[in-house]
N, C-alpha and C positions, 0 to 999 in steps of 0.2 A: 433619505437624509443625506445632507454634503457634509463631508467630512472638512475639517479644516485647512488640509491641503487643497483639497476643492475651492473651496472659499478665495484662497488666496491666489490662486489661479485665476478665479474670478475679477478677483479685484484688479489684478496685471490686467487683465483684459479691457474693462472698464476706463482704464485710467484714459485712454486715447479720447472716451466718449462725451459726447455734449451730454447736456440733461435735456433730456425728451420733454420732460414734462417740468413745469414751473407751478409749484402749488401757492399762492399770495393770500394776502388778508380774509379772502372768501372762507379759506379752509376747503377741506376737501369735500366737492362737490360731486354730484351723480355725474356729470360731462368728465368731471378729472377721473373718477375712478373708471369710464367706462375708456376713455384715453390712455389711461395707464393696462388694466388691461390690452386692450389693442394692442399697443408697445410692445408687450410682453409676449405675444402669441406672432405677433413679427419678428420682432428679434432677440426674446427670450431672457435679452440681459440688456439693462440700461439704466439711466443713471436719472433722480427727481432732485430736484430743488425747491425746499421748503421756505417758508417763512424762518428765522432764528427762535429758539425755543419749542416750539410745536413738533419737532423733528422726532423726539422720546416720546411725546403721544400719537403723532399719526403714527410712522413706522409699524409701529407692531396690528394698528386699524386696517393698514395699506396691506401688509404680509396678508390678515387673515381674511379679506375682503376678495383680493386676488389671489388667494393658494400659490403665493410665492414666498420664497427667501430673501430676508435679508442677507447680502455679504460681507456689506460695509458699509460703513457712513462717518461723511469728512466731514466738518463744520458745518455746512447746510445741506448736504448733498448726502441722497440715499440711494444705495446700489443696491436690485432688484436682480430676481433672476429666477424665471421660469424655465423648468423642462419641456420643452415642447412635447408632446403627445406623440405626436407622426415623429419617429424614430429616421422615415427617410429626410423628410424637411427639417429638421432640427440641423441648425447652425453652430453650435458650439460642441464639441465633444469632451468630456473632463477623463482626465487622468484617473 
């Protein structure tokens, strides 16, 4: 579980980043969610851009589809973030 300092540590970190993935009119499909995945097991933490309104339904589809957290999320834009498994390859370290 991340704690809310964690969280917010998170989202510092984020904020530099592009949005990896861009989810449009389609909604979220088997290609996006296996992309998103991917994403996450690369770089653990990274940033989606949704359609306007669909953001409060996918987000929590996206979370439990991918065994990730949400951190945050700014007007279209959803912050993800996976632990990486391999403790040696893992890229981010939390407080």
């Amino acid at each position: 579980m991340i704690t809310s300092k964690q969280k917010k540590f998170l989202r510092g970190l984020a904020h530099s980043l592009d949005p990896y993935i861009i989810i449009g009119k389609n909604g979220l499909s088997d290609s996006a969610l296996n992309s998103i995945s991917k994403s996450l097991t690369d770089h653990e933490l990274i940033k989606i851009k949704v359609k306007v309104g669909v953001k409060n339904e996918l987000g929590p589809k996206i979370e439990k589809m991918t065994n990730s957290t949400i951190v945050g999320s700014i007007g279209k834009i959803l912050i993800l973030y996976k632990k990486n498994e391999n403790k040696e390859e893992s890229k981010i370290s939390l407080p």
